[in-house]
N, C-alpha and C positions, 0 to 999 in steps of 0.2 A: 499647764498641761501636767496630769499625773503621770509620776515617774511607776516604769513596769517594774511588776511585783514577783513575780516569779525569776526566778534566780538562773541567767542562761548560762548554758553549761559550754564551754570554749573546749574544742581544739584546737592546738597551737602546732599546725604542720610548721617544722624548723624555728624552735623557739629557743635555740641559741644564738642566732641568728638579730641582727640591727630590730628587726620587724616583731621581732619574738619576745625579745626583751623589754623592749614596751609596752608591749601587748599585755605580758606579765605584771609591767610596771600599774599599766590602767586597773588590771585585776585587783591589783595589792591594793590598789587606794577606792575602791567599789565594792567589798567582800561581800555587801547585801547583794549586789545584783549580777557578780559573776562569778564564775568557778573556774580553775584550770582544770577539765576532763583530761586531755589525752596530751602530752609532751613528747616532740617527738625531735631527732638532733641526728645529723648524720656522721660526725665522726669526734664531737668535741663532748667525752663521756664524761669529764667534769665538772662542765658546767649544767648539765643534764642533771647528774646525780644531785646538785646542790640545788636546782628548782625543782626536782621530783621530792625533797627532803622540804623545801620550804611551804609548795606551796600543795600535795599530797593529791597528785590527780590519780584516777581510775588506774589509767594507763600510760605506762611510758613505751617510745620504741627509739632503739639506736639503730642508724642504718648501719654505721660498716658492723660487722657480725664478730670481726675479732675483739670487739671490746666488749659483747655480751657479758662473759664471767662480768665481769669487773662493775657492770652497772649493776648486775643481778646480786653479786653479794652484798652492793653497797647498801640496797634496799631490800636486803632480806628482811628486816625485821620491820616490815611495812607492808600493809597490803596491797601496793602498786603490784597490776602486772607487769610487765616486763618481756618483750616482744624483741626482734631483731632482724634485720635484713630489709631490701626496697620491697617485698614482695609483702611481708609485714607491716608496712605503710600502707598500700591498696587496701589490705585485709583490715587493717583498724578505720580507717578509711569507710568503710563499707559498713560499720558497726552501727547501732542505735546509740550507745552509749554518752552519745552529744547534740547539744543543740546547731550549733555554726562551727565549721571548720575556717579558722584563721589561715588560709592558704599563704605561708611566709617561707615556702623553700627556695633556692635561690634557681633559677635556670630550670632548663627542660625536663630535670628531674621532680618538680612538682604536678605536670602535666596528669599521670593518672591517675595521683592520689586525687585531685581534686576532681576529674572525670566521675571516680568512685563513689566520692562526696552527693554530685549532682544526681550522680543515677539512686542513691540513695536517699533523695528528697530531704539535703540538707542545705540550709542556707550558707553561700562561700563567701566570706570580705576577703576579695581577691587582692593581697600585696605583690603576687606573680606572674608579673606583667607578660612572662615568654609563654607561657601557658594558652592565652589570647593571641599572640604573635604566630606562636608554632599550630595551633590547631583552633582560633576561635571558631570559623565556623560552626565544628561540631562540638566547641565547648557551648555558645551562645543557642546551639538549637537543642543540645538536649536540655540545657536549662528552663529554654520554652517550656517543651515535652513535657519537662516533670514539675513545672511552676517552681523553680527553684529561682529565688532573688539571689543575683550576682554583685554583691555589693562591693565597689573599687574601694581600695586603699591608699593608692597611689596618692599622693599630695595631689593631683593634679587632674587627676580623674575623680578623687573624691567632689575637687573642688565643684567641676562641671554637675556630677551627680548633684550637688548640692543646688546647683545654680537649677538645676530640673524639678525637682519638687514643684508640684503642685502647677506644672505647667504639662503636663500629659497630652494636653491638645491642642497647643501651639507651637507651630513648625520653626527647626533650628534652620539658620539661614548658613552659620560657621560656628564650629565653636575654635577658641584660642588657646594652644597652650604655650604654657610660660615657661622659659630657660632660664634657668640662672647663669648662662653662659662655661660657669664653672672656673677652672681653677686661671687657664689658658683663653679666657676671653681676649681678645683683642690681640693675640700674639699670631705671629704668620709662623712657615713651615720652617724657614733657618731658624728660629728658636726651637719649634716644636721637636726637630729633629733631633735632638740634645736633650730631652726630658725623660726623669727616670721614674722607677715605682713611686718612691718616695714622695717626690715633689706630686705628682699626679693624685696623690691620694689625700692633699692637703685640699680637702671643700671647702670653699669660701662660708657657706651661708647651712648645708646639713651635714648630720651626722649619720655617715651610713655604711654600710658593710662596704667592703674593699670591690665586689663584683661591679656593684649599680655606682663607686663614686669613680671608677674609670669608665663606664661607662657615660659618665656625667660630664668625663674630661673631652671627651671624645665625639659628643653630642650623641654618639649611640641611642643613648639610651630616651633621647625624645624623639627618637625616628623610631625605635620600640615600643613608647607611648602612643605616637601615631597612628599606628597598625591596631595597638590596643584599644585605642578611641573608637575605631571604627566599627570595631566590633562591640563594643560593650553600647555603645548610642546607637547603633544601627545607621550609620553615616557613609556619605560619599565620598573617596577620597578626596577632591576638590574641597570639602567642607572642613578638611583639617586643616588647620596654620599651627605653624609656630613663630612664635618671640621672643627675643631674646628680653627680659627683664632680670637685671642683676642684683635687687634689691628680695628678690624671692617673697613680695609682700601682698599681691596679686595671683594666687595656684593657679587662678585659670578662669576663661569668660564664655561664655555664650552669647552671640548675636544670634536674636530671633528675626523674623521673616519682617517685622514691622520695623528694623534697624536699630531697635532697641536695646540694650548690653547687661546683660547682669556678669557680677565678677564676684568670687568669693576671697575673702582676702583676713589674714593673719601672719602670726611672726611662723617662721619655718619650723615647727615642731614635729616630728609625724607622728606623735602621742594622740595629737587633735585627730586627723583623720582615723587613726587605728580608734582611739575611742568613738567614733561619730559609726561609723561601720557597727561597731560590736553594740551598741547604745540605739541606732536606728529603730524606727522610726525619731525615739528620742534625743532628745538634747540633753545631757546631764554639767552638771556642775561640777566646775576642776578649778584646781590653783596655779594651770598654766600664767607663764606670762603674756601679759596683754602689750597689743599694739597700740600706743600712745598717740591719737590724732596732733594735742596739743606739743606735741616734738616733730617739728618739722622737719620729712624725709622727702627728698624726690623720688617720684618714682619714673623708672625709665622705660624706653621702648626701644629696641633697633632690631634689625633683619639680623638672622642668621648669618655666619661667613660662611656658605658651604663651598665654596672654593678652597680652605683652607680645611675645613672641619668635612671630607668630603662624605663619614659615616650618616650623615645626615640625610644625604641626595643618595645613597644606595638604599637607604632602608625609602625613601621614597617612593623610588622606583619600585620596590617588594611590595607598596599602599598601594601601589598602581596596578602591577601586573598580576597580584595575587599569587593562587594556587599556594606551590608549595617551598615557592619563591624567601617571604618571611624565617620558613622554617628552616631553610638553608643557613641563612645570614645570620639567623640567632646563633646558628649552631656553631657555624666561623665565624663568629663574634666569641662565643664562651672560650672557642682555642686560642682565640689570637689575646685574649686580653686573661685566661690562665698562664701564658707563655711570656708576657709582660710582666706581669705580678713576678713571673718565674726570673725577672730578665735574660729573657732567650731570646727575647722583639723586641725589635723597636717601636716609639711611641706611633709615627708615621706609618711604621710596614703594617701595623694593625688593619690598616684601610686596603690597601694590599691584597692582605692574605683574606679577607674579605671578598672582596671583589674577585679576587684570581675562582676563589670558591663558587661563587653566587655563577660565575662564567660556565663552571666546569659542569656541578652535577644537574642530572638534566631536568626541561623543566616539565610540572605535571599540573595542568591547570586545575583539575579537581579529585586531589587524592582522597584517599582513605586516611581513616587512621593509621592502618598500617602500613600505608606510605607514608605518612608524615612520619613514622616509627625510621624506616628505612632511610626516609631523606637525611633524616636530622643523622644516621650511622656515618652515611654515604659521606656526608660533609663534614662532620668530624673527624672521618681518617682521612681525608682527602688533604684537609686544613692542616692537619696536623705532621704528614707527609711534607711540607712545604716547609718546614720549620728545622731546621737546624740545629739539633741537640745537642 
């Protein structure tokens, strides 16, 4: 297959960020076939300045506003513009100036840049898993509306994407996604109860920003996936499983309706999946490392513990009941696991202040956007309220 000739021009919403730096990294080693257009970092203006210097896009924007001076004189002698504030993100956002926006911000704060995006008739390789979570319906329909291709990032959702190719007309029976279990596999709650930032942030198997690898300890973050499944394949909650596989060698499977299994599988990189998104349709050529058949790995399978791991069965419950359910949990998910990071929480109370949340604010079977605006306030000061400073 001929590799594409015209050179796609990348924004990189939150490209200081796990997602962003790779992103950047595929860039650097493809210079015929991408570009970094727009750089955009919410409060880490150093490392901003030093990819806006390297790698010389259109545009840069920093979200917090007190470090404007500081990025704007760094590149004054460049013709990057130079933008600032969340409202400045929509606004770039909304630009022609790009081919595919990299949606890489962490949590519900990438929601309307990439809304922006879509209504924009821009292609998104979605790494923003809460995005989907807090509002897919009406991310997934305006994408319909304006034929906008929503490409996953996610190791795991790529994988599925992958496993769908060229089967358009054959019906999904389940698709599976895979856990690495993470850091705390196989430990119950008198360990759990005793675990600090630290230890929680040590991943067995990826490398990844500090938000999605506590979420990773906690299984959050595949009951996040779940919700995200749902929406990006058009699936019934029934139709998702998860797996626990520790070996992270398997992203993820599709059974179709004839009982038949495709799985796509490689070493843990998320370079692969960020390149396969930004590269789609095509496949290009890299010097990742490969998965060795001739080295014999087992690979394994066991059920979840959601008795012990209980973030797993709430976000469940949110794949089940909908509304605006998801966008709750996301939202007392970002306090309760900033509040950790902060040690202010416990590893356990996590699930908790969760739950006490998901209880309290009320529920709306089919909000608006500007209820899922208000849910996601509502359950953030609520969450946060709970928390003992």
């Amino acid at each position: 297959m001929s590799e594409p000739t015209n050179k796609k021009r990348i924004a990189i919403f939150g490209s200081t960020g796990s997602i962003g730096t790779q992103a950047l990294e595929v860039i650097a080693a493809n210079p015929a076939m991408f570009s970094a257009e727009v750089l955009t970092a919410h409060g880490n203006d150093e490392l901003l300045i030093q990819q806006a210097l390297q790698f010389n896009p259109n545009i840069v924007v920093i979200g917090d506003e007190r470090k404007y001076p500081k990025v704007k004189e760094a590149l004054s002698r460049t013709d990057i513009k130079v933008f600032a504030g969340e409202k400045a993100l929509e606004e770039v956002a909304a630009m022609d100036c790009y081919d595919m926006m990299l949606a890489g911000i962490v949590g519900f704060a990438g929601l309307k840049p990439t809304l922006k995006a879509i209504d924009n008739g821009k292609v998104v390789a979605l790494a923003n898993k809460e995005t989907l979570v807090v509002a897919g319906d009406i991310v997934m329909r305006k994408a319909v509306e304006n034929r906008v291709p929503v490409i996953p990032v996610d190791s795991e959702h790529s994988a599925i994407f992958q496993c769908l190719v060229g089967e358009t007309r054959n019906r999904i029976e389940k698709i599976v996604l895979t856990a690495s279990g993470g850091p705390f596999l196989g430990k119950k709650p008198n360990y759990l109860v005793n675990v600090k930032r630290d230890h929680a942030l040590q991943h067995p198997n990826w490398a990844m920003g500090a938000k999605i690898t506590i979420d990773s300890a906690t299984l959050m973050n595949k009951g996040l996936e779940m919700i995200e499944a749902k929406w990006l394949f058009n699936l019934k909650p029934e139709q998702v499983q998860v797996l626990v596989h520790p070996q992270s060698i398997i992203h993820s499977m599709v059974m179709f309706e004839d009982g038949s299994i495709k799985a796509q599988m490689g070493l843990p990189d998320m370079k692969l999946p960020i390149q396969y998104a930004m590269a789609f349709p095509h496949r290009i050529p890299n010097s990742f490392p490969r998965y060795d058949f001739r080295k014999p790995s087992t690979l394994t399978f066991e059920e979840p513990d959601i008795k012990t791991f209980r973030n797993l069965t709430l976000a469940t419950d949110a794949l089940y009941r909908g509304g605006n359910l998801p966008c709750v949990l996301n939202a007392a998910n970002e306090i309760a696991v900033f509040a950790f990071l902060k040690n202010r929480l416990g590893f356990l109370d996590m699930t908790d202040l969760i739950e006490n949340t998901m209880n309290k604010i009320p529920f709306i079977q089919n909000p608006t956007l500007d209820e899922y605006i208000e849910s996601d306030g509502e359950a953030r000061s609520y969450a946060a309220s709970l928390i003992h400073l």
